[in-house]
N, C-alpha and C positions, 0 to 999 in steps of 0.2 A: 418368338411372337413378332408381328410383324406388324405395322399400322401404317395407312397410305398416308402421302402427307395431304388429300381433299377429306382429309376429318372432319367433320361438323363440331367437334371437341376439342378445343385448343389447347385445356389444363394437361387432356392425355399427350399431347403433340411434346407438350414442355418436360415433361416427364420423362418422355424416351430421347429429346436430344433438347439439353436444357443448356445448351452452349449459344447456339446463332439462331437468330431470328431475320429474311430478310424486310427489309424495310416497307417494300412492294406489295411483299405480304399478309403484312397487320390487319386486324378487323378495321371497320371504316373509320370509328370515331379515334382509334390512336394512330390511325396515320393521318388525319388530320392534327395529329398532335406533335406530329415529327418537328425536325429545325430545321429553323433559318438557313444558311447559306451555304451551298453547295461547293464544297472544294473538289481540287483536279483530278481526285480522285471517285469512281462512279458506284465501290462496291462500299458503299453505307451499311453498316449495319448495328441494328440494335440488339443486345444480348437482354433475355428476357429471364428473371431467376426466382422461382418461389422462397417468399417468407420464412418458411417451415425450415428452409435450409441453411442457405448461406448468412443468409441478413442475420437473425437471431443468434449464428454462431458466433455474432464476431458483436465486441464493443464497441456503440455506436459513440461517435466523437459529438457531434452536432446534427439534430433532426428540427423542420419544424415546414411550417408553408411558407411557399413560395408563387409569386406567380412567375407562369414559364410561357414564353411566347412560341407559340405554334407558326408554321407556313402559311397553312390558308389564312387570308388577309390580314395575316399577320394579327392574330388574334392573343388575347392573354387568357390563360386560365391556372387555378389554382391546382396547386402539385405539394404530396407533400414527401420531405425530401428525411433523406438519412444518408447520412455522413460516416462510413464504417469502413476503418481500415483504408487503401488507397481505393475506393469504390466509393463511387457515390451514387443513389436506387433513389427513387421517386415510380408515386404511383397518385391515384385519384385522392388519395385518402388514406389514410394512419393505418386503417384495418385492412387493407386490398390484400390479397392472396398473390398476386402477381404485382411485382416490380418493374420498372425497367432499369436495368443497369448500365453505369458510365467509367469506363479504367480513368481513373487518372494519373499513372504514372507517368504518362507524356504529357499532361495539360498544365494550361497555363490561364489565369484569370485576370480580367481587366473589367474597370469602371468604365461604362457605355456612355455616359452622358456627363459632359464636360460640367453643368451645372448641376446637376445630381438632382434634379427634383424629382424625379423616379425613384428615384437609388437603384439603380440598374446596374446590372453587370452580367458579364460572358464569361463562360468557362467554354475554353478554345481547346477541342485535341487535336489530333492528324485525321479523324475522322466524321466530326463534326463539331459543330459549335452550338452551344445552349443561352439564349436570351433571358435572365432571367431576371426577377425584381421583388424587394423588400418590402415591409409596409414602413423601414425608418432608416437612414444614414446610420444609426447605431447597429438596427439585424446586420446592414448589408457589409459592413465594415467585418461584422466577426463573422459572416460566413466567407469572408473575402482573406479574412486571419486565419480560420477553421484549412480551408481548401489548403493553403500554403505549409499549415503546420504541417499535415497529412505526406504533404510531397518529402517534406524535411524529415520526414519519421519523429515527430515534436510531439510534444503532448503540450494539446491547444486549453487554455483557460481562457476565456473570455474577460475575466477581474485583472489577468497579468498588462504589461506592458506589450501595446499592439508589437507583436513579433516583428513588423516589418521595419521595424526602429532599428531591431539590434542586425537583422539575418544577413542583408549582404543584397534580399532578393528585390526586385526590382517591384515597382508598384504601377502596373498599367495604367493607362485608361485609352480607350478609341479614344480615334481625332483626325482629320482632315488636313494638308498642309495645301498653302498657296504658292508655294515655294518648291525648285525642287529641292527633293530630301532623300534619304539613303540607307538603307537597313545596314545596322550595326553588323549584322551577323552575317547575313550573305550578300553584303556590299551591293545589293541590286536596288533601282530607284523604288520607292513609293509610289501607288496608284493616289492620285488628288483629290479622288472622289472620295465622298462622307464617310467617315470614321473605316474607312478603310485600311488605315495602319494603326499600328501601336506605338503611344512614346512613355517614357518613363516618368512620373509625377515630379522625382524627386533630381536624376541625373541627367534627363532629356535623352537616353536615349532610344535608339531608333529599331523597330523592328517588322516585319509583315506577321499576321496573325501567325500563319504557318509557324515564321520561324522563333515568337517569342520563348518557344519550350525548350529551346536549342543555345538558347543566350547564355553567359553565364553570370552566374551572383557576384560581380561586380558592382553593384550600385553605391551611392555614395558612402565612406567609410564612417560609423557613426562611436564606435569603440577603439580602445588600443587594438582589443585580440583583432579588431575586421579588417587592420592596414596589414595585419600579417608579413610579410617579407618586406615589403615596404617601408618598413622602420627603418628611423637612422639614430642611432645612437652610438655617442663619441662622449667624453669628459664633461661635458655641460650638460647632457643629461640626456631625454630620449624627445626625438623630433619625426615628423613626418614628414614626407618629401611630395611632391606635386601627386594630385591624380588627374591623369590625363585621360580625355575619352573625344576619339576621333572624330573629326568631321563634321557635316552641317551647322557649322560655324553661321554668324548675325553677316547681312550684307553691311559689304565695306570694314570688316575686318583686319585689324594691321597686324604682325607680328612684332610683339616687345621686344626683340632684341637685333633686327632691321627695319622698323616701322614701315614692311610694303605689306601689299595686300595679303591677303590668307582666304586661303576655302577656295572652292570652287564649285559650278554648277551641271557639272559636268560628270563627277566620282566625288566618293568619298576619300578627303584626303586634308592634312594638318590635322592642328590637337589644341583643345581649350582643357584647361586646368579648374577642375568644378569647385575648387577653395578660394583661391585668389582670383578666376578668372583671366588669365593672364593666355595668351594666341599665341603659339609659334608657329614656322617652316616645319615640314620635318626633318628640313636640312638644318634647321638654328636650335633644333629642340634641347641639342648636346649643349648647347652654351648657355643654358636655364642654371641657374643654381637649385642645385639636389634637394635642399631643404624649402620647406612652401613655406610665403608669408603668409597666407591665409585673405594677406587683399585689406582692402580698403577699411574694411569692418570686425579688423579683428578686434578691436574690444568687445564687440558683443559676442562673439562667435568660440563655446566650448570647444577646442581642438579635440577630435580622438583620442588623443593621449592620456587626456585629463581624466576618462574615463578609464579608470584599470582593475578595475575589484567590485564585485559586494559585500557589500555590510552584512552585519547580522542581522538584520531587519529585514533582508531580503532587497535591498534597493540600493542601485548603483553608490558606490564609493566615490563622489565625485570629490576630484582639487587641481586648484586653477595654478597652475605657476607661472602661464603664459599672458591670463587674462583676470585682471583686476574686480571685473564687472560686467561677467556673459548675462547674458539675456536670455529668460525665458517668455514664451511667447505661448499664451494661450489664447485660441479662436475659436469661437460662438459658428459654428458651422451653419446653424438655420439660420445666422440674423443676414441679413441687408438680400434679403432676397435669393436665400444662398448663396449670395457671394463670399459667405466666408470659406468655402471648400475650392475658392480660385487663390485665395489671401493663404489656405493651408498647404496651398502645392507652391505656392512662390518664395514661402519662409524656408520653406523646406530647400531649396533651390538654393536660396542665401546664406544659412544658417548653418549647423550640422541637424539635422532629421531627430534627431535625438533630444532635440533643445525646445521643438513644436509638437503640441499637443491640442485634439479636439475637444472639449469642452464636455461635444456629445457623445462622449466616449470614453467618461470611464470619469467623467469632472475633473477639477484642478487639483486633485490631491498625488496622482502619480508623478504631475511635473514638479511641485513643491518639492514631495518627497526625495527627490533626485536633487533639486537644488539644496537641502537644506544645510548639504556639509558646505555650501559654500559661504565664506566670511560676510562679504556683499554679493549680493545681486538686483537684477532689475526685471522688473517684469512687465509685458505687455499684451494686456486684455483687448482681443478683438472681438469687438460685440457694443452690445446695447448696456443701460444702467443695472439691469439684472444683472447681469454678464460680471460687471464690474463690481457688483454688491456680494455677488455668490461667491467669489475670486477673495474680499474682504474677509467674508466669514471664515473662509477656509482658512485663511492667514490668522486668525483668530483665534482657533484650535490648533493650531500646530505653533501657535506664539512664534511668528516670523516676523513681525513687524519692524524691529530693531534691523535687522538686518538686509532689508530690502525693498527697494520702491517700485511704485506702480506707475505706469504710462498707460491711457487711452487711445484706442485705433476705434473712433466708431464707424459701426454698423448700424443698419434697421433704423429705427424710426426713435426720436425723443432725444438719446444723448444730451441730456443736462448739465450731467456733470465734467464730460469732455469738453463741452462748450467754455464752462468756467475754468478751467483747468489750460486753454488755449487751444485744443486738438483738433474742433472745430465741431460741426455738426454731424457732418457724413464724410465719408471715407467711401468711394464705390470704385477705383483705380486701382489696380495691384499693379500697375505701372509707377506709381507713387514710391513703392517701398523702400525703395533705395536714398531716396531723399526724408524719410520719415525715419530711418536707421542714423541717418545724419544727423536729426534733428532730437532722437530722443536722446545722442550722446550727448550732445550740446545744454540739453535739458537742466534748468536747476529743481532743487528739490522744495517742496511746501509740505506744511503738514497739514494732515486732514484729523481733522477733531471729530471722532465717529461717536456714535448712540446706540444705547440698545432698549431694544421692548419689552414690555411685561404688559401685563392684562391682572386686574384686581374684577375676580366675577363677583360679583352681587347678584343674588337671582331672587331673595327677599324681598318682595313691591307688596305692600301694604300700605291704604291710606293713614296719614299721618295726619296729628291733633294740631301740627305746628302748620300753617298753610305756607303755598310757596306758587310759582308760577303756574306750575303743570300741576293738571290731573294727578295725577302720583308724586311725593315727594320722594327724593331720595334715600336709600335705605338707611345711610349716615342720622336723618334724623329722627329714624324709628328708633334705632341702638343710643342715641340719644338721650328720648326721651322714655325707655325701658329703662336707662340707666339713673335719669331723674328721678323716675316712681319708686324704684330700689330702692337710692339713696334714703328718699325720705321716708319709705317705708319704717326702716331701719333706725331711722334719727327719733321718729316717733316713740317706737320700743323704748329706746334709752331715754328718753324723756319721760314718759307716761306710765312707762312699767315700773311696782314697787319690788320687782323680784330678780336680785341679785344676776342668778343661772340666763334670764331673758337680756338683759343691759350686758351683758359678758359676751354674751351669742352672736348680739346685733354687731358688738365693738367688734367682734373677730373677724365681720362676715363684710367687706370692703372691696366692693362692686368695683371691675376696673373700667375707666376710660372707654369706651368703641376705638380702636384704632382705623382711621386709612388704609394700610396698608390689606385688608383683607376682610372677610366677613367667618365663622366659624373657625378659625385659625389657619387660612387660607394666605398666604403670605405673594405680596408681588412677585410674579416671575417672567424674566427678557421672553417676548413675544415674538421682535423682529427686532433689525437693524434699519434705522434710519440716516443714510448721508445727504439727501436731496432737500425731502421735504416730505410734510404729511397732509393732508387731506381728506377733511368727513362731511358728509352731507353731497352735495351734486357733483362734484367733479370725484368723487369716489364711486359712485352709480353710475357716470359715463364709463369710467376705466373699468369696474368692475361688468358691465356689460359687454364692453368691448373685448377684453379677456375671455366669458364665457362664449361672446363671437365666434374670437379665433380660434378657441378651442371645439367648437363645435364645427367649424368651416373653417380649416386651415388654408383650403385655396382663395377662400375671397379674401385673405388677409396677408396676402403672401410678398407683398410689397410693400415698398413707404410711403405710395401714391395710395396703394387701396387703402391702407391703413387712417390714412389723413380724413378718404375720403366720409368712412364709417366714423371717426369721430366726429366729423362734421354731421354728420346726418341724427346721431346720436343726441349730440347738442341741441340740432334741430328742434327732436322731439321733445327735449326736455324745454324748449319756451315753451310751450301751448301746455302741459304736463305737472309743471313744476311742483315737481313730487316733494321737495322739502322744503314747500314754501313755511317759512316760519318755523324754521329751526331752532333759533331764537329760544324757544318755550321748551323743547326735547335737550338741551346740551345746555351745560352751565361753565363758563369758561376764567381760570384763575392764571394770571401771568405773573410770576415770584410773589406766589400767596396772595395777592392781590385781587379779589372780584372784579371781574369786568362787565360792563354793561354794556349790551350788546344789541344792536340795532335789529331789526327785521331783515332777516337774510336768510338766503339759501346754504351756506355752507362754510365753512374754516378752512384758511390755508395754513398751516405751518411752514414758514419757509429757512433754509439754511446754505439755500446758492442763490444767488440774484439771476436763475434759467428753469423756469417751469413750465411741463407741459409741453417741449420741446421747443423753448427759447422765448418764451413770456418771461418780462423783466415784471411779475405782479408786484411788486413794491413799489414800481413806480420812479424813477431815475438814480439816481446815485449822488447825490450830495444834502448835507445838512441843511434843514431849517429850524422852523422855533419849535415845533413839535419832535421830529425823531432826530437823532444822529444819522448819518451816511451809511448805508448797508456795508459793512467788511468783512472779507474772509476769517480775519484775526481777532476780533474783538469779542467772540463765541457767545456773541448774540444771534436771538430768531428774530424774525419779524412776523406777522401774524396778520393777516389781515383776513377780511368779512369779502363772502362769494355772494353776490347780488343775483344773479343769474347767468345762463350762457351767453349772452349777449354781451354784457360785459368781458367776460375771460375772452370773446372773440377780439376786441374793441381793443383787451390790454396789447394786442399781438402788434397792434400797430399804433395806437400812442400811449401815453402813460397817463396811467389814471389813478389818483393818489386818492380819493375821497374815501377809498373804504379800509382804509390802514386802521389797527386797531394800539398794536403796541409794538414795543420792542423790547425782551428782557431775555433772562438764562436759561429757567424752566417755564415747563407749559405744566397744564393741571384740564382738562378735560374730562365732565362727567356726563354722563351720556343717560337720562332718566326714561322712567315709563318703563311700558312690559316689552317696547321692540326694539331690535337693534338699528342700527346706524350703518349702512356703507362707509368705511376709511379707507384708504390708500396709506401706503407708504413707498415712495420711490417705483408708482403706477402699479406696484400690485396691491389689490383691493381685495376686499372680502368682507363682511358682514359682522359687526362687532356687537356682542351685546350690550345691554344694561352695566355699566358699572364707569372705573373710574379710568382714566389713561393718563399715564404722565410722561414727559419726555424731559431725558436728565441726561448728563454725557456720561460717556464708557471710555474710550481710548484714544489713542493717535494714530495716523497711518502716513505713511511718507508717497506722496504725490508726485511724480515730474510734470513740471507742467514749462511751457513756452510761452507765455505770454508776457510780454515784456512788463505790463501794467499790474500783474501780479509780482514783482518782486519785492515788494515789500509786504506783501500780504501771508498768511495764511490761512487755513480754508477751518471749516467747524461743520462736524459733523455729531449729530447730539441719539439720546439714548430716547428709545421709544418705550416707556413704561404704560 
């Protein structure tokens, strides 16, 4: 049987020759859906394969949608994709009867957008290239881990440790050079124009799309087994010697062992060592010594060597014989405007690959885990006070504290506690790190005195015989006075009664106490972690709005300028609004048992860093008078004071204003009445608390670095949010 190929039937066409499709030839709407960039070659073609067949035979690795950008004007539409064996099919939709299909045994993938706010990325073959994009830096990361498994014949898990830690293989991204520059692999120059070539995130180096699939898995060494032949080992034990990787050297380059110039602009040619850093000739290279210092930073820096086994747990065998006190390095990749995915490719650059981990990707318990065999370590969180809180808790369940301290790199917006800690407010320079590598060896250590939360619900609101401020009293003195009427119930009997069996009964029958701690047998339990500060009433209703903000419109929140700008507007609305005017009458507030009486106000701060709000000193200056003592790190006191309105919290940013200070003492005791809840904050995240009691009591220690010269005699207090 014979069929023309001007069929009106395309299913039949696929059936009798299910190998090639050309490109030219497609119905209209999927050659509008063809790719981007035309390489030197002009027989493009796409292989088109029924579901029924191929796909379904084979296990799929990773499926799901993508958006794929087409030719015509460069359009995006949704594709959804599967991941099967070295093939990768996409079609309109999950159910389509027709796929198109992609070999990948020649391709090579790269991240398309230097700041990632897309989370884009190319998958490059010899015969075309695909544009495609995620809806988070976490999808686009493991289809980016997915595609690589596949090439490696690996069986890809998405929960493991991102493969491109351990594999050797290099980690793309486009990018544009001002400079000339020189493809690693076929020594030919770089075109200038935008994202036109490829460089390596991690090694720098250098390749044209073409020939990234041709390179080989040399990338920086992150294991014993990935220095492979490279080892040196002699009687002291086993060392590593230089990794050198040619060419497109920094201008004004000198070689360490005749201090004249190196590189040229001309070819590729000399050698930079990606450990220590160190330029030679390729005439001077011989009179390197074999074994690498590692450079200026090797205190921080895990050597490959160190890594040589797994544990029974599944997770690197790490120990340090070289280094005292390596660094782990964990970064907040959404915070400071994504600039933490420029801070994740520079660490990497400095560090060994192996030592940096993204946050958004898989959280801080894979790098822990890896660190934990070590005696000390140091750690540095790049991000915001979440960032930093989340990084705590994790050390918390894995009981690391003892053994290892924390440094701040901020990000994003607020940084309170970096502030106090000396690290500053923002951090937006990854030209900086090498000078922040300096400063956090230099670093001494304070302790942070941390907290934890619980929540006592009471959801019992009945009016009560005993009156008090508010409409409703407190459930406390319902169970009170149920426990009064008992009592004398019972006293009655035994006084009044002349019958043995009743005065026996009443004596046995010994009504307990109402406790605090819970309602129905309801017992306190840790809600959150507190190291900053807490807040209920109006400045937990900005934050909790502004959160629902971001969450609903990530892009209008996407900086630390819009960010500011929405609180301020925020703020705005709450003058004219003032939604908790006289809070006063809704919350009852006790500081070390003690009732406090409390003025008309909008709202409570609990404070336990002298930087709220991102850098309000609300207590109002720093030294003793005849009312408080001087706010200190160490003295694991809070201070407390009354929220007047927005207007004031703007007012504190620029002078100090003491008049609304309330107390200073150990524990706090917050009860929150009536039948509605309260917005609270703890360390900016907010949320909606009901009816009942809240205490804040301390929980642990955490070991700080911090620089600030004015804190050496301080330590910091970080208290328990009950």
């Amino acid at each position: 049987m014979f069929l023309h190929l001007n069929s009106t039937h395309p299913a039949a066409i696929i059936l009798f020759f299910p190998t090639l499709f050309f490109q030219t030839g497609e119905a209209g709407e999927e050659s509008s859906d063809s790719d981007g960039e035309q390489e030197e070659t002009s027989h493009k073609l796409i292989r088109k394969v029924s579901t029924s067949g191929q796909i379904r035979a084979k296990k799929s690795v990773k499926e799901g949608i993508l958006l794929k950008q087409t030719s015509s004007f460069q359009r995006w539409k949704r594709r959804y994709f599967k991941l099967r064996g070295r093939t990768l099919y996409y079609a309109k939709d999950c159910k389509s009867l027709i796929f198109d299909e992609v070999d990948l045994s020649d391709a090579s993938v790269a991240e398309t957008s230097t700041k990632n706010i897309n989370n884009s990325f190319t998958l490059i073959t010899p015969f075309r290239k695909l544009m495609l994009c995620a809806e988070s830096r976490k999808e686009m990361e493991d289809w980016i881990g997915a595609l690589k498994s596949v090439q490696k014949w690996e069986t890809y898990e998405a929960s493991q440790f991102n493969m491109e830690h351990f594999s050797g293989m290099h980690n793309w991204y486009a990018c544009s050079h001002a400079r000339p520059t020189f493809c690693n692999v076929c020594r030919e120059a770089l075109p200038g124009v935008t994202s036109h070539g490829l460089s390596c995130e991690v090694c720098k180096f250098k390749a044209h799309k073409r020939c990234a699939v041709r390179s080989t898995n040399n990338c920086k060494w992150t294991t014993l087994a990935s220095i492979g032949n490279d080892i040196i080992e002699d009687e002291e034990g086993v060392f590593m010697s230089h990794q050198w990787l040619e060419g497109n050297l920094p201008v004004s380059a000198k070689c360490v062992v005749c201090d004249k110039n190196c590189g040229s602009v001309r070819r590729l040619q000399d050698w930079r060592c990606l450990w220590c850093k160190a330029i030679v000739h390729n005439s001077c290279k011989e009179q390197m010594g074999k074994v690498c210092p590692l450079g200026q930073y090797r205190v921080s820096i895990i050597p490959p060597t160190a890594l040589n086994s797994i544990d029974s747990d599944g997770f690197w065998k790490a120990t340090s014989a070289s280094c005292s006190s390596p660094l782990l390095v964990l970064v907040n990749s959404k915070s400071g405007d994504n600039q933490g995915v420029k801070f994740l490719r520079k660490f990497k650059q400095l560090l060994n690959p192996a030592q940096v981990f993204d946050l958004m990707n898989g959280g801080p318990e894979l790098g822990l885990r890896l660190f934990q065999k070590f005696v000390t370590f140091r750690i540095l969180v790049c991000g915001g006070d979440g960032s930093v809180g989340w990084v705590l808790s994790e050390l918390d369940k894995l009981n690391l504290h003892k053994q290892c301290q924390l440094g701040v790199l901020p990000l994003g917006t607020g940084n309170d506690l970096a502030r106090v800690l000396g690290w500053g407010g923002l951090c937006d320079d990854d030209a900086q790190l090498l000078q922040i590598l300096e400063k956090l060896e230099r670093a001494t250590t304070k302790m942070l005195d941390r907290g934890w939360g619980a929540t006592t619900w009471l959801a019992l609101f009945v009016p009560s015989k005993v009156q008090c401020l508010t409409k409703f009293a407190h459930p406390l003195f319902v169970h009170i006075t149920h426990y009064a009427d008992s009592v004398a119930s019972h006293l009655a009997k035994i006084l009044d009664s002349d019958k043995h069996s009743d005065v026996i009964s009443s004596a046995k029958y010994v009504p307990r106490m109402p406790s605090e701690t819970g309602t129905g047998g309801k017992q306190c339990s840790e809600k959150c972690v507190m190291n900053n500060y807490f807040g209920i009433g109006l400045d937990a209703k900005i934050s909790l709005e502004f959160n629902n903000k971001r969450d609903e419109h990530p892009k209008k929140c996407s900086s630390r300028t819009k960010n500011m700008m929405w609180y301020g507007v925020l703020g705005t609305k709450e003058l004219v609004q003032k939604t908790y005017k006289n809070l006063e009458q809704r919350v009852q507030l006790e500081c070390d048992g003690v009732p406090m009486s409390l003025p008309s106000l909008q709202g409570l701060a609990v404070l336990n860093i002298p930087s709220y709000a991102g850098g309000i000193n609300f207590w109002g200056g720093t030294k003793e008078d005849n009312n408080f003592g001087a706010p200190s790190f160490d003295d694991k006191k809070l201070e407390v004071v009354a929220v007047f309105g927005s207007m004031q919290m703007a007012m504190s940013r620029v002078i100090n204003l003491q008049h609304h200070r309330i107390a200073q003492c150990r524990q706090v005791k917050i009860t929150i009445l009536g039948e509605e809840g309260v917005p609270v904050q703890v360390d900016g995240e907010a949320w909606i608390q009901p009816p009942g009691i809240v205490k804040i009591v301390h929980k642990n220690r955490a070991q700080m670095l911090t620089r600030d010269r004015v804190m050496s005699n301080s330590n910091m207090n970080s208290v328990h949010f009950i």
